[in-house]
KOLTIBA-15613 format. One record per residue (C-alpha): residue number from 1; chain; z, y, x. Coordinates in steps of 0.02 Angstrom, whole numbers, plus 32768, in hexadecimal, padded with zeros to 4 digits. Layout:
KOLTIBA-15613
<NUM; A; <Z; Y; X>> ...
end
This chain:
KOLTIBA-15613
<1; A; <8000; 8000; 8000>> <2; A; <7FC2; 80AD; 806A>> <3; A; <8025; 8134; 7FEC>> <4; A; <802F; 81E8; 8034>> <5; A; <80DC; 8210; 8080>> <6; A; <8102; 827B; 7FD1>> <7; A; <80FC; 81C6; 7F8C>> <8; A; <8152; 8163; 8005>> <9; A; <81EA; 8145; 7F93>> <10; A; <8186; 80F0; 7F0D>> <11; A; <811A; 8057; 7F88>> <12; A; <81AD; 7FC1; 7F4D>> <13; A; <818E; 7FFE; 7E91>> <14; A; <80D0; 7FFE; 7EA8>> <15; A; <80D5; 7F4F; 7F11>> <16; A; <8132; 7F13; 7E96>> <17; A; <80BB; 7F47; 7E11>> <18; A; <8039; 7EF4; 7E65>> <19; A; <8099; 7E56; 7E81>> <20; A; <8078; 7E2D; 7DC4>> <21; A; <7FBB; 7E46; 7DD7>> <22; A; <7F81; 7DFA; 7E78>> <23; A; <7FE4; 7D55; 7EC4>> <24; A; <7F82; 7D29; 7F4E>> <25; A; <7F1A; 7D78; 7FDF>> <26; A; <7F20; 7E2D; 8021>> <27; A; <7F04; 7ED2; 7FAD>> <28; A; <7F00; 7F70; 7FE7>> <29; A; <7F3D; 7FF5; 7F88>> <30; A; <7F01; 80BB; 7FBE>> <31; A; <7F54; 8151; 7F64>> <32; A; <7F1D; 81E9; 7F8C>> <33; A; <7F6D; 8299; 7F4D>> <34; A; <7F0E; 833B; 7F19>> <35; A; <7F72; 83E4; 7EF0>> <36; A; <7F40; 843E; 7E5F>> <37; A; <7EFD; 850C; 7EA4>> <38; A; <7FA2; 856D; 7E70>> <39; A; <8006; 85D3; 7EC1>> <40; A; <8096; 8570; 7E83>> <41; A; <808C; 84E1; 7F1A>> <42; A; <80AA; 8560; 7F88>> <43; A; <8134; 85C5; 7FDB>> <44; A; <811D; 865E; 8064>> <45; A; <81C2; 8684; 80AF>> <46; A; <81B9; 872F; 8116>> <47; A; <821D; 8731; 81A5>> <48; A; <8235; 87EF; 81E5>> <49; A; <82C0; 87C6; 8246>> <50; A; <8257; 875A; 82BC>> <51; A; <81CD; 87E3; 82C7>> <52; A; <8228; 8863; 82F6>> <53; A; <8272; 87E6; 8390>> <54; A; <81B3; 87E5; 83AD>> <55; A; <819D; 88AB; 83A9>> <56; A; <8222; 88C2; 8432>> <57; A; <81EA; 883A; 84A0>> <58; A; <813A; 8897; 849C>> <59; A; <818C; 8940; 84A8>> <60; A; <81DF; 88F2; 8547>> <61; A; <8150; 88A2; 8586>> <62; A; <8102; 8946; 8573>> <63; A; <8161; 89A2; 85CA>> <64; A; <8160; 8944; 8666>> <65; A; <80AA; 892B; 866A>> <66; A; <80B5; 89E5; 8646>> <67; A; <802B; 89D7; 85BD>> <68; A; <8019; 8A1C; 850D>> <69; A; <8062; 89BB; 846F>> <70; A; <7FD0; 8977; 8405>> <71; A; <7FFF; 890A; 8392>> <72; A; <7FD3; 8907; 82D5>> <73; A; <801C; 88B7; 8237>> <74; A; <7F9D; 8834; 822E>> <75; A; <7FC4; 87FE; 82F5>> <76; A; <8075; 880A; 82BF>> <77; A; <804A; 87A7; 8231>> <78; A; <8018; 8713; 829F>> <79; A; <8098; 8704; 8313>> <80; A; <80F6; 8670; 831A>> <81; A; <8187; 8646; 8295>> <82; A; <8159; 86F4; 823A>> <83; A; <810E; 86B1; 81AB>> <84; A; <8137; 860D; 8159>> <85; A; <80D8; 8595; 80E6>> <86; A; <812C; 850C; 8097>> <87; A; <80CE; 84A8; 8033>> <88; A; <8128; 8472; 7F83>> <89; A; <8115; 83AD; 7F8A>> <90; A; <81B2; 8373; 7F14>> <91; A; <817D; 82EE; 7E9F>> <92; A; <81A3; 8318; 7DF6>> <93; A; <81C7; 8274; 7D6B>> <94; A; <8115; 829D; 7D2B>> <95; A; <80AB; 8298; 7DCB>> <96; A; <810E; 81ED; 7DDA>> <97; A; <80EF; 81A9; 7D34>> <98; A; <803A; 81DF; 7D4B>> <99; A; <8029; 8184; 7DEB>> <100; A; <8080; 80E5; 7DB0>> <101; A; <8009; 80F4; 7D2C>> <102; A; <7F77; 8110; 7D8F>> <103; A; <7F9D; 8078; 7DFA>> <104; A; <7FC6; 800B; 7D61>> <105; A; <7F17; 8027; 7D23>> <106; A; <7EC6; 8006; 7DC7>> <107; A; <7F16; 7F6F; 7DCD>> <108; A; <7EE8; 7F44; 7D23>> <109; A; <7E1A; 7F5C; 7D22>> <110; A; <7E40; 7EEB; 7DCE>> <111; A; <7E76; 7E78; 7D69>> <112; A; <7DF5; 7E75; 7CD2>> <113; A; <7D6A; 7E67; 7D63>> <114; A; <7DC5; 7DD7; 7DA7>> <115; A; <7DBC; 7D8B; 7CED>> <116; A; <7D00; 7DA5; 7CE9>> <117; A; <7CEF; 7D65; 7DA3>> <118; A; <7D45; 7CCE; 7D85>> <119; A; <7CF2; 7C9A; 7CDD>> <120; A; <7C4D; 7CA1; 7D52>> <121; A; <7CCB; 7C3E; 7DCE>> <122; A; <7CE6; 7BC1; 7D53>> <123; A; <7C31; 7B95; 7D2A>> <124; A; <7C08; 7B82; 7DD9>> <125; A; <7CA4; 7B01; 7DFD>> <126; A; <7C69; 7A96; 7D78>> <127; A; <7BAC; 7A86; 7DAC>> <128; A; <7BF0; 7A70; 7E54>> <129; A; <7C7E; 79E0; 7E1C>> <130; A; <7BEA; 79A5; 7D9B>> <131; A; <7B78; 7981; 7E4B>> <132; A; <7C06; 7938; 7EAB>> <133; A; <7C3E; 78AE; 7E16>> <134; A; <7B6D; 788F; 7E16>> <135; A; <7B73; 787E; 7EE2>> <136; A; <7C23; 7820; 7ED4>> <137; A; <7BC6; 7791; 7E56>> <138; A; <7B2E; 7788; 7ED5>> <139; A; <7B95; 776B; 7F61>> <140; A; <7BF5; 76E1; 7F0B>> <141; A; <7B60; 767E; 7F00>> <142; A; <7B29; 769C; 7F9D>> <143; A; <7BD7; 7655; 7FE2>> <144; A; <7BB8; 75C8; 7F6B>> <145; A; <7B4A; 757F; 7FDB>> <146; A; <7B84; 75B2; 807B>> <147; A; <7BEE; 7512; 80A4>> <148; A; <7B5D; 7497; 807D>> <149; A; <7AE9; 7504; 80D4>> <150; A; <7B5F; 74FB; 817F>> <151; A; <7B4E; 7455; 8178>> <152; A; <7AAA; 7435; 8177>> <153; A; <7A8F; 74A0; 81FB>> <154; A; <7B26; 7449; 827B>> <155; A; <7AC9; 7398; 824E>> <156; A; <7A1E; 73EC; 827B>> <157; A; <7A59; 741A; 830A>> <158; A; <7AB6; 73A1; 8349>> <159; A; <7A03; 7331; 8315>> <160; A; <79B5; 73AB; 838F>> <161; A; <7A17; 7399; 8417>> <162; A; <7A0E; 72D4; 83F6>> <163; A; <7ACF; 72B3; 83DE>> <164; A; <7ACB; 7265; 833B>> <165; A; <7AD4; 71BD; 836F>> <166; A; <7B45; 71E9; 83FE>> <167; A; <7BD2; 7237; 83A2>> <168; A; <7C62; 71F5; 8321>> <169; A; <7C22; 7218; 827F>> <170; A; <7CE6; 7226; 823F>> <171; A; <7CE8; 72A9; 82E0>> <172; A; <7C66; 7302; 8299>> <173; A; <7C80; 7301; 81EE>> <174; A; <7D2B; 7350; 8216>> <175; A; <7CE0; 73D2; 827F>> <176; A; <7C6F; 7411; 81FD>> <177; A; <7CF8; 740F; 8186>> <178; A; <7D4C; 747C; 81FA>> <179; A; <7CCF; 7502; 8204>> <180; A; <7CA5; 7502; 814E>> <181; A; <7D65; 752B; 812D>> <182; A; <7D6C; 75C4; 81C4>> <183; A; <7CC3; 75FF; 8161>> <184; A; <7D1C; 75DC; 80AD>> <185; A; <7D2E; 76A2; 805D>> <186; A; <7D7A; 7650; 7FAB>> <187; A; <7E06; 76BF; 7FC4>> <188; A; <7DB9; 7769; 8007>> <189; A; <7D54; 7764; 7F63>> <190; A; <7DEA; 773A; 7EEC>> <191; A; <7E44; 77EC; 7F4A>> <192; A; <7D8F; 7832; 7F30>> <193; A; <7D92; 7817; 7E6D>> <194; A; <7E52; 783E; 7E66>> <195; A; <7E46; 78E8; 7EC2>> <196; A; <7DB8; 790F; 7E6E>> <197; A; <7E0B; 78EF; 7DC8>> <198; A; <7E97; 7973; 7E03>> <199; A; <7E21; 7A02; 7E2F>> <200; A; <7DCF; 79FB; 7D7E>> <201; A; <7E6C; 79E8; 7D34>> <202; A; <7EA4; 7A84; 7D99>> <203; A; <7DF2; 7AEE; 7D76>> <204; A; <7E19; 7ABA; 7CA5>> <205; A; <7EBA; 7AF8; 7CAC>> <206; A; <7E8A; 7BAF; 7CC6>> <207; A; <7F0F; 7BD6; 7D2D>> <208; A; <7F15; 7C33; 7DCE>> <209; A; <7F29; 7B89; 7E44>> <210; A; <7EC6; 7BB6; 7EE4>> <211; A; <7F3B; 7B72; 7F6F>> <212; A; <7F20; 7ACE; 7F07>> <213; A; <7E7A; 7AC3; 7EED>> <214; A; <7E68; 7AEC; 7FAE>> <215; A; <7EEA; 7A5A; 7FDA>> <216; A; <7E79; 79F9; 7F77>> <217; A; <7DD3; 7A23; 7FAC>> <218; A; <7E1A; 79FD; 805D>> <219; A; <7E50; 7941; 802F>> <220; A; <7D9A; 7947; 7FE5>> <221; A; <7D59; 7972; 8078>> <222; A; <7DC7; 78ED; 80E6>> <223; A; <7D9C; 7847; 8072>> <224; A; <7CDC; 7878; 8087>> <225; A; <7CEC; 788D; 814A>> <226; A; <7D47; 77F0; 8150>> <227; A; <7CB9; 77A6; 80D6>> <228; A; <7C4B; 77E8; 814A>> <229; A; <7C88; 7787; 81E5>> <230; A; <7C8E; 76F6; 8185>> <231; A; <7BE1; 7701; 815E>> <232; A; <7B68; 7659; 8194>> <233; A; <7ABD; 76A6; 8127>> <234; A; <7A62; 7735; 813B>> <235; A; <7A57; 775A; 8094>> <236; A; <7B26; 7751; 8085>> <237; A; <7B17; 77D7; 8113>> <238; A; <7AB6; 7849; 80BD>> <239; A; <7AFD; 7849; 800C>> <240; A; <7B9F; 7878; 807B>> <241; A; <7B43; 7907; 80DD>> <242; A; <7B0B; 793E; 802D>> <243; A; <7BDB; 793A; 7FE6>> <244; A; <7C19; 7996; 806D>> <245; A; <7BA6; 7A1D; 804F>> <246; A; <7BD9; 7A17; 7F93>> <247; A; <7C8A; 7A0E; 7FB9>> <248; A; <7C6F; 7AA6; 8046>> <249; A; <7C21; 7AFE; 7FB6>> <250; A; <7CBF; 7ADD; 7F47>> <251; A; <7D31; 7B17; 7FD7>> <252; A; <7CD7; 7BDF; 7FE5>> <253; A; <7CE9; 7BFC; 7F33>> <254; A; <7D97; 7BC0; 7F31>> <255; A; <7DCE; 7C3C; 7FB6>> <256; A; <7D8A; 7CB6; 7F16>> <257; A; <7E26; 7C79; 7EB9>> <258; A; <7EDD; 7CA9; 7EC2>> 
end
């Protein structure tokens, strides 16, 4: 909150005031105070006294320099501590009930914007959620797949290299059974749908829930990575290139949200 110093007394009742509008992030608040042309804000305080210390002085300094006296009202006028100015800042209660009010209405078309802004939010979460849930169901039958798929390719391979009839088939059955589990990504998808299931629940609700939605679309992002590095196909790999981009998406216009 930048208030002039005229103001200064009133920046914990205007935070406060703003405390019931905005929740999270930074706002800056600039108040800026124009006096009305009167003579009214105002004082001149003559100070003869102090200008006739300054007509002996120059009478003295005259003397010794042994020059003539020239000095007129208007140099008087100028000297030093002569004439004062004092401008009349004192706050009256209107000028503060006007600038509460000012604020509070400020603070209030913020607000309404915000409204509009996050209907528009709103629309865009759920075609983005609406794309995930569509990219979610392709990946799960693309993972379908994946363990018979790994298989086939560990016995082609192992036919390649002419093994087969080399090697315990119990020993190898076991090892492919080993490598289908490490690639097995039943559970990242069941976190995928529950997560998922949160941050729509979260977007219905209406509610101002951004350091939510951002915790989730971080698990989000962590069960697709892991997805990801699980990945034996191609096309597994892309669909989770494709996510991440979705769920990236998701993350900017969350930081959009208090």
């Amino acid at each position: 909150v930048h208030l002039p110093r005229e103001y200064s007394e009133l920046e914990l009742e205007v935070k406060k005031m703003l405390a019931r509008y905005f929740h999270r992030g930074t706002v800056d608040v600039y108040v800026n105070r124009w006096l009305k042309d009167s003579t009214d804000q105002f004082e001149i305080h003559l100070r003869p006294e102090i200008a006739k210390k300054w007509m002996q002085t120059y009478k003295k300094l005259a003397k010794e320099l042994k020059i003539s006296e020239s000095l007129d009202l208007k140099s008087i006028g100028s000297l030093p501590e002569v004439i004062r100015i004092r401008e009349n800042n004192e706050m009256g209660i209107g000028e503060k009930k006007s600038l509460l009010q000012a604020v509070e209405k400020a603070a209030l078309q913020c607000d309404q914007q915000r409204d509009r802004e996050g209907k528009g939010l709103k629309k865009e979460f759920e075609r983005l959620l609406l794309a995930l849930q569509k990219m979610l169901s392709k990946m799960e039958t693309q993972v379908g797949d994946q363990g018979e798929r790994l298989r086939e390719r560990v016995q082609k391979r192992f036919v390649q290299a002419g093994m087969e009839e080399s090697l315990d088939p119990q020993r190898v059955t076991q090892e492919i059974a080993l490598l289908v589990d490490k690639a097995d990504v039943a559970e990242e998808i069941a976190r995928l749908k529950e997560h998922l299931g949160h941050f729509q629940d979260l977007v219905k609700s209406g509610k101002t829930q951004g350091k939510s939605l951002d915790f989730y679309t971080q698990e989000l992002l962590r069960e697709v990575n892991t997805i990801g590095s699980k990945s034996q196909s191609s096309d597994l790999t892309h669909s989770v290139v494709a996510a991440k981009t979705l769920i990236e998406k998701l993350r900017e216009q969350v930081q959009n949200i208090e």
